[in-house]
C-alpha positions in Angstrom: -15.9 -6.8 21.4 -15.3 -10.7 21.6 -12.4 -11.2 19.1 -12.3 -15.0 19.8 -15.7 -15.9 21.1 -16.1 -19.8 20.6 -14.2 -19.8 17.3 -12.8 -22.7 16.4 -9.7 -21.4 15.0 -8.8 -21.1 18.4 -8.2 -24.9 18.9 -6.6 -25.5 15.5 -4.0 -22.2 15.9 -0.6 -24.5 17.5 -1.5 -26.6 14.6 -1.4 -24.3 11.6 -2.4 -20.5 11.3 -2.4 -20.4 7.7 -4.2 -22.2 4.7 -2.8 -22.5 1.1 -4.7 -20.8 -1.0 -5.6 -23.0 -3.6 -7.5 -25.5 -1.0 -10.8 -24.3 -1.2 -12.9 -23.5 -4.5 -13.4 -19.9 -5.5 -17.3 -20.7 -5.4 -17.0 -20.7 -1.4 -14.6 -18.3 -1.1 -14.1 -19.0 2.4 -11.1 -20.8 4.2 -11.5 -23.6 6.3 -10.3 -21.8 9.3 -13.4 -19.0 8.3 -12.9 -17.3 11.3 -9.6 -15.8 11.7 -10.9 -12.0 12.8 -10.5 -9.1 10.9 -7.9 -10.5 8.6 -5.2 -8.5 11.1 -6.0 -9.8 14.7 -3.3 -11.1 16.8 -2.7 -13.2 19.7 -0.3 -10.4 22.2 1.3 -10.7 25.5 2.4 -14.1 25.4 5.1 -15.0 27.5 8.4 -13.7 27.0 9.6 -11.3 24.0 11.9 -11.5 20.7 15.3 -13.7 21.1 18.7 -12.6 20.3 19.7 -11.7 17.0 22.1 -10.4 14.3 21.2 -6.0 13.9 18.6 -6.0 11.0 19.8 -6.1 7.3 17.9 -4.2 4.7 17.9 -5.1 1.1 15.8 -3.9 -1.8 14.5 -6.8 -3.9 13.2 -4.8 -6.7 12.7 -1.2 -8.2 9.9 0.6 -10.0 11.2 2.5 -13.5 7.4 4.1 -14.7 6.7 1.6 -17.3 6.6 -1.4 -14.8 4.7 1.0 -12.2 5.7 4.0 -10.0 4.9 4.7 -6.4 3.3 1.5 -4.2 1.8 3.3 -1.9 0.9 -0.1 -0.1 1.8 -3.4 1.7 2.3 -6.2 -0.2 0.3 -10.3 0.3 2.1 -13.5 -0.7 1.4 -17.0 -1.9 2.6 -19.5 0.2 5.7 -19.6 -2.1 7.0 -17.1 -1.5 5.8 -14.5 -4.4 5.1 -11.2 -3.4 1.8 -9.3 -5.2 1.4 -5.8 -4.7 0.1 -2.7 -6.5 1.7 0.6 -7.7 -0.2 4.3 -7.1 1.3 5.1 -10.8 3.4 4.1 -14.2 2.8 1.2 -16.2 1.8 1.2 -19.9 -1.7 2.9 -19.2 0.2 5.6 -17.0 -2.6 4.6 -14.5 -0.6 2.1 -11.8 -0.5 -1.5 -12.1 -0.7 -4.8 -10.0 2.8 -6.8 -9.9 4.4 -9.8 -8.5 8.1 -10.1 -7.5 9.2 -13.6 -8.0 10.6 -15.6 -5.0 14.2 -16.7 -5.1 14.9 -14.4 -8.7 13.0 -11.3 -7.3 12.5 -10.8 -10.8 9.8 -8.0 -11.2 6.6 -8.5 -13.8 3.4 -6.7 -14.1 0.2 -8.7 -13.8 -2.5 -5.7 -14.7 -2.3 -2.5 -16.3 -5.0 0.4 -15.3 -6.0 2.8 -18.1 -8.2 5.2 -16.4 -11.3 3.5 -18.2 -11.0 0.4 -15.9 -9.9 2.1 -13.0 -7.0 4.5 -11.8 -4.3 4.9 -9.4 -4.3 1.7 -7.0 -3.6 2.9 -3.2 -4.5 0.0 -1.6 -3.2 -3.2 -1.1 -4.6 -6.7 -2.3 -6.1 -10.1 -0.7 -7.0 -12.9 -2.3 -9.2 -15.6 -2.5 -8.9 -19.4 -2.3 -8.4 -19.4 -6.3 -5.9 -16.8 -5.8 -7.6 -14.8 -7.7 -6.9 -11.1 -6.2 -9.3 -8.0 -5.3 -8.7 -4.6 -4.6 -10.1 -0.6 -5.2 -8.9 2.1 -7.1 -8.8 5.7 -6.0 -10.2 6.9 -9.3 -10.8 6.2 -13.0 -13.6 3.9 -14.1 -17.3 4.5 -15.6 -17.7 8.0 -13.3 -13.8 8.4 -12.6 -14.6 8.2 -8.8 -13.0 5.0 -8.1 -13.8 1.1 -8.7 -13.5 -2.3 -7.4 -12.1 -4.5 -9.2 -10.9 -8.5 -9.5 -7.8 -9.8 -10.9 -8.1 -13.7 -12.1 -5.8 -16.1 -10.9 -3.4 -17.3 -13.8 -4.9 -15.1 -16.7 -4.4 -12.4 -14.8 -8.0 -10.6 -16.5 -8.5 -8.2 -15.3 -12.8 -7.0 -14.2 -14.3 -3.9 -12.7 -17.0 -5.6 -10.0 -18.1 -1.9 -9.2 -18.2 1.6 -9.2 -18.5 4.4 -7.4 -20.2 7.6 -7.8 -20.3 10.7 -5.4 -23.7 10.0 -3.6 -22.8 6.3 -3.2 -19.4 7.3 -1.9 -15.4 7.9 -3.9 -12.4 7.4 -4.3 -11.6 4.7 -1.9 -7.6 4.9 -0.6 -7.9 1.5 1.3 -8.7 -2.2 0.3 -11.2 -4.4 1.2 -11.9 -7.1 3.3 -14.5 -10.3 3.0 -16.9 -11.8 4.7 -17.0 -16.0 4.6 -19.9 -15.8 1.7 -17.1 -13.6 -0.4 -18.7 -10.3 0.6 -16.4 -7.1 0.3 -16.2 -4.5 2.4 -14.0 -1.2 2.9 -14.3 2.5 2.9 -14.4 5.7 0.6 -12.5 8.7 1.7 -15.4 11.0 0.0 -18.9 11.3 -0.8 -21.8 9.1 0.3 -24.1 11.7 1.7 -24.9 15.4 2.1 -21.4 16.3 4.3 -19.6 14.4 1.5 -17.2 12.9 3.9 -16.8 9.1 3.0 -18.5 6.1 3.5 -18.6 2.4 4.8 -19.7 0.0 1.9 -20.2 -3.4 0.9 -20.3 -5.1 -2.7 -22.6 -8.5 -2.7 -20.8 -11.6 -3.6 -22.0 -12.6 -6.8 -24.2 -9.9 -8.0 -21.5 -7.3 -7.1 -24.3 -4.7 -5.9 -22.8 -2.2 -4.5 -24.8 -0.4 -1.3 -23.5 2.1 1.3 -23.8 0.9 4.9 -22.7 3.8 6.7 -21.7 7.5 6.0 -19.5 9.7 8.2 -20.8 13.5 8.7 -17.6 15.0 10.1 -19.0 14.5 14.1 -18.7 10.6 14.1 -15.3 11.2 11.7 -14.9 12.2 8.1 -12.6 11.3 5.3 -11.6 7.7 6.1 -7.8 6.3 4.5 -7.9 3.0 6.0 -9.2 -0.5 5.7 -11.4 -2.2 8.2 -11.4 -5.0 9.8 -14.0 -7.4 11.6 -14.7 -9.2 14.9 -16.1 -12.8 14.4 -19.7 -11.4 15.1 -19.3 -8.9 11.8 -18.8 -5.9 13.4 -16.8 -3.8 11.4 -13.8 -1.3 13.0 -11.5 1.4 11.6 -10.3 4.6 11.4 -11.2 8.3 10.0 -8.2 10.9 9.1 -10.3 13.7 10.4 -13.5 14.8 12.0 -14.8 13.0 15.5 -14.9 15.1 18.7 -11.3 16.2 18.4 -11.0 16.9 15.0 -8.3 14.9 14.3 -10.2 11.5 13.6 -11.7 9.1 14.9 -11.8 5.3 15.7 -15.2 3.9 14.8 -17.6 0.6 14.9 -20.0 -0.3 12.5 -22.7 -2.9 13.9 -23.1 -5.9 12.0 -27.2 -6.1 10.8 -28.0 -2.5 12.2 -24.6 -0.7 10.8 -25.3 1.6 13.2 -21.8 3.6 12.9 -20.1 4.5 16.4 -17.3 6.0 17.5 -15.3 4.5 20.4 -12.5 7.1 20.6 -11.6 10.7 19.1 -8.1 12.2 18.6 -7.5 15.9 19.9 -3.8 16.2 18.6 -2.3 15.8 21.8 -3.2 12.3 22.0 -2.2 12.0 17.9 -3.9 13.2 15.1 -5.0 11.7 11.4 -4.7 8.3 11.3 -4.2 6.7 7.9 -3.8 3.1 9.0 -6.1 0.5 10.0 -6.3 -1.2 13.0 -5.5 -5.2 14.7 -6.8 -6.5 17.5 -5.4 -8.9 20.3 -7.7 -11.7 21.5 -9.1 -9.3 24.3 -10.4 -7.2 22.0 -8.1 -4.3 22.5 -7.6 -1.9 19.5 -4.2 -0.9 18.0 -3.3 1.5 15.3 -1.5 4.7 14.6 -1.7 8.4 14.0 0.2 9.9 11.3 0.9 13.2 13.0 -0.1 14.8 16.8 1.3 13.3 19.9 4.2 14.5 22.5 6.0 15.7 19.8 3.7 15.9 16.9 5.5 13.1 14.8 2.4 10.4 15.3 1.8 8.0 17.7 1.3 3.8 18.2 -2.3 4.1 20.5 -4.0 1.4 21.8 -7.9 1.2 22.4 -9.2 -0.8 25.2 -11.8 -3.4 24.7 -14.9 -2.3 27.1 -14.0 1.1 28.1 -13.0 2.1 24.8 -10.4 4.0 26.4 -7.7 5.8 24.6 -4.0 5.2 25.6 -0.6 6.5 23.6 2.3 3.2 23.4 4.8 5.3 21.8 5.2 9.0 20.5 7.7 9.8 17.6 10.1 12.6 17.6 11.2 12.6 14.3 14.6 10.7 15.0 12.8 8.1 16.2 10.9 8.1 12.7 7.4 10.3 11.8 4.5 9.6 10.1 3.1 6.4 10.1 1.2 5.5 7.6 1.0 1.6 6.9 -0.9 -0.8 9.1 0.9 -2.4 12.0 1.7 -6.2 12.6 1.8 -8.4 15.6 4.7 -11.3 15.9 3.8 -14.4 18.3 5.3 -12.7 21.4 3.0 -9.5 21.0 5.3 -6.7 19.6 4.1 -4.8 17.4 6.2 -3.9 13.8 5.3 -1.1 11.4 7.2 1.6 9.3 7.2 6.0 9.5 7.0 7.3 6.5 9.2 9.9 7.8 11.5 10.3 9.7 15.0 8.5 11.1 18.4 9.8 12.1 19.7 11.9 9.4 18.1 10.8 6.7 14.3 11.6 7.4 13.7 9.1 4.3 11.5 6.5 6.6 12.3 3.5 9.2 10.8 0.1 10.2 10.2 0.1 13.8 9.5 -2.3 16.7 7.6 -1.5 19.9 8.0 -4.5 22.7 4.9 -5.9 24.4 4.7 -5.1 27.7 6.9 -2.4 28.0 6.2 -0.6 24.3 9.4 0.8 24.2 10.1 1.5 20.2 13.2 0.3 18.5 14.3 1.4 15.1 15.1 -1.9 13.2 16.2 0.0 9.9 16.0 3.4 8.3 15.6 4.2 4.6 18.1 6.7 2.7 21.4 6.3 1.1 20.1 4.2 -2.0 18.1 1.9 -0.3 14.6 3.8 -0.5 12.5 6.5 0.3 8.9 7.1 2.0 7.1 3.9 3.1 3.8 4.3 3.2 2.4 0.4 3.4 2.6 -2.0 6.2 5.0 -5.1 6.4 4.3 -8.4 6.2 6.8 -11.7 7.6 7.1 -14.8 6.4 7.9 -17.9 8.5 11.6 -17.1 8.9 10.5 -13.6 10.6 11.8 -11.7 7.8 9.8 -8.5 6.8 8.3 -7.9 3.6 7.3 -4.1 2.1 7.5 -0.9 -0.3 8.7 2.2 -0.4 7.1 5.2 -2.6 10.8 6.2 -3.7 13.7 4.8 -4.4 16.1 4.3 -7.4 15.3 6.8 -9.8 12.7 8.0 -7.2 10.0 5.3 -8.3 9.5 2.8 -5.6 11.3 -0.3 -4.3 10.3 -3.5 -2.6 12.5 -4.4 0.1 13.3 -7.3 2.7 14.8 -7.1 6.3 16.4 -9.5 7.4 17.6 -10.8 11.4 14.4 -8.7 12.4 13.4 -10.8 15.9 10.1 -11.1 14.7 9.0 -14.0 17.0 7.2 -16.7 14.7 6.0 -19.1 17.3 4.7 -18.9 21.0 6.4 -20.3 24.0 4.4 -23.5 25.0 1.8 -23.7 26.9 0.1 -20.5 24.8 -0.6 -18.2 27.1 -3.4 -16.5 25.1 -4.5 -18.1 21.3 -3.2 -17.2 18.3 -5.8 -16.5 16.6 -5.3 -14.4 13.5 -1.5 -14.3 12.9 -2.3 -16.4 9.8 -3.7 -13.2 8.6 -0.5 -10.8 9.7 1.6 -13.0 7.0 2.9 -15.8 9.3 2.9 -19.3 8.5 3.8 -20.8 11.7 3.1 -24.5 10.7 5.7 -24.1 8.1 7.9 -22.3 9.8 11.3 -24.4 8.7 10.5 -22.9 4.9 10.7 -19.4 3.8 7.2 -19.4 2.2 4.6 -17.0 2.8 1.0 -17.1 3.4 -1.4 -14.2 1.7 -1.5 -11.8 4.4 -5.5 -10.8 3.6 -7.5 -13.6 3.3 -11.2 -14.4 3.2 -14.2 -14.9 5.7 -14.0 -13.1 9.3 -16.5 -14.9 10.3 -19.2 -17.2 9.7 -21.8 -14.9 11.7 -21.8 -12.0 9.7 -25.6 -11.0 8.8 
């Protein structure tokens, strides 16, 4: 795996790592730094670790009542000023989730799209966006064969169309996103269907004619039942993650070839070494792997694993004991120093509501930066995002009147810049929500973005 190759992104990453996105027409749906990998890549162990700061504060920005959504099951993107788009599992006047946006500086709540089963159903995944802004995103079920769609939200008049959808042989009901090639290809995963073991699929839906075609299908051996999104290197291959299935049975990390989409796996979980992970993966500049399990480990609670580039070796960072936090679900994120930041959906000393935790480059030892309960939500299941002050961004599936918040924490020591000289590039912490180049304003760049590469066949 060559994450950073001779990508040019490289040179331009102490300059800026993110793009507004309203430079670049929707026609080339591309960025002009195309190849920031796998729209989660990060640069890690550069020198020296987070700073001193204030303990974490946690505050809920808004909360879900059922007829502005219920249950975000996701991670949220923002717009470079600060808005924060995300979608919600349920609710809304359709009773079939919606997509929202939680206004910076009033966090005043408003819902952008409305599913009614007919144009889709129950939104698990999160969003990215184009250079229009105009967003993209699956839904578990719902649409012409109630199996699932993908579907494109217009920037400003907020219409919403169904680019595809699925049916059983072709692969259903996808839980995850997707992600885009630099010619506005979209890619992601279905967690059924798709051949004879019915087990999920890899697919991609073709920039303007919005075919949809099945690259790859999973047959319980090379993993089964995929939750996650994928991500890419800059040569197209795609990576990610299956909940069960592989050699262990408890999932699997897997490559699809770009050209051949001949599927692999590179590593299997057994339960010892975790089990069913429902999160995607990053990747540092090496080309080592990172992700989580949502159960197995020491103590069964889940596990932070890393995957080394080469050997494809599989390593355990960090096993949860249940105080500690359990369950991870979301995908994790990578600050300028290397640490990694994510959230349990379970879990945390006497609350078992959820936490947001931290594990330190180098020496992965965790830290628990907050834990839910007590009023301030319940049960995140999405990843974080940071803006340029390193404060984090996310959702919880409960909350006040058990439907969902978003929340902010604060004083996180979420490092947004690298000690100079680099030691390693920083290629790809654009994508993670960073906007380093900005850093002295508290906007936010969309954290999924478009084109992975300009190699991708």
């Amino acid at each position: 795996m060559n994450f950073a190759g001779k990508c040019p992104c490289i040179q331009r990453a102490r300059r800026s790592l993110g793009n507004p996105i309203h430079r670049v027409s929707k026609r080339t749906l591309i960025l002009r730094q195309p190849c920031v990998v796998a729209l989660a890549a990060f640069g890690a162990a550069l020198a020296g670790g987070a700073a001193a700061w204030a303990s974490p504060t946690l505050t809920t920005l808004a909360t879900f009542n059922g007829s502005n959504g219920t249950s975000p099951f996701a991670g949220l993107i923002a717009d470079t000023a600060g808005n924060l788009y995300g979608t919600t599992r349920d609710g809304g006047a359709g009773s079939s989730g919606t997509v929202f946006e939680v206004a910076a500086g009033t966090h005043a709540l408003s819902t952008l799209v409305t599913f009614d089963n007919s144009n889709g159903s129950a939104p698990y995944s999160s969003l990215i966006a184009d250079a229009a802004g105009n967003f993209y995103g699956t839904t578990f079920s719902g649409g012409a064969h109630f199996v699932g769609t993908v579907f494109e939200v217009e920037a400003g008049t907020h219409a919403l169309s169904t680019l595809a959808t699925f049916t059983i042989n072709g692969g259903a009901q996808p839980l995850a996103g997707v992600i885009a090639d630099a010619a506005g290809n979209l890619y992601g995963t279905t967690h059924i269907g798709g051949g004879t073991t019915n087990d999920g699929a890899v697919f991609e839906v073709a920039a303007g004619t919005h075919a949809l075609s099945t690259l790859a299908t999973f047959n319980g051996t090379n993993g089964a039942n995929p939750h996650s999104s994928l991500m890419a290197d800059a040569a197209g291959n795609l990576y990610g993650t299956t909940n069960t299935g592989g050699a262990g049975g408890g999932g699997a990390v897997f490559e699809v070839a770009a050209g051949t989409h001949v599927l692999s796996v590179l590593a299997s979980f057994n339960y010892s070494n975790g089990a069913y992970p429902e999160a995607g993966l990053i990747a540092d500049a090496a080309g080592n792997l990172y992700g989580t399990t949502s159960a197995g480990g020491a103590n069964g609670h889940g596990t932070v694993f890393k995957v080394a580039t080469g050997t494809h070796a599989l390593s355990t960072l960090v096993n949860f004991n249940g105080i500690n936090g359990s369950s991870p679900r979301g995908d994790l994120i990578a600050d300028a120093a290397g640490n990694l930041f994510g959230t349990t959906y379970e879990g945390g000393v006497n609350t078992n509501a959820g936490t947001v935790f931290e594990v330190s480059a180098g020496t992965n030892a965790l830290t628990t930066l907050a834990t839910f309960g007590d009023g301030n939500g319940l049960a995140p299941a999405g990843g974080l995002i940071a803006d340029a002050a390193g404060n984090l961004y996310g959702t919880t599936q409960l909350g006040a009147q058990s439907l969902g918040t978003v929340f902010e924490l604060t004083d996180t020591g979420f490092v947004t810049s690298a000690p100079e000289p680099a030691a390693v590039s920083l290629i790809g912490l654009a994508a993670l929500g960073l906007l380093v180049g900005r850093r002295r304003s508290r906007t936010i760049p969309i954290r999924a973005t478009w084109g992975f590469g300009s190699q991708v066949q």
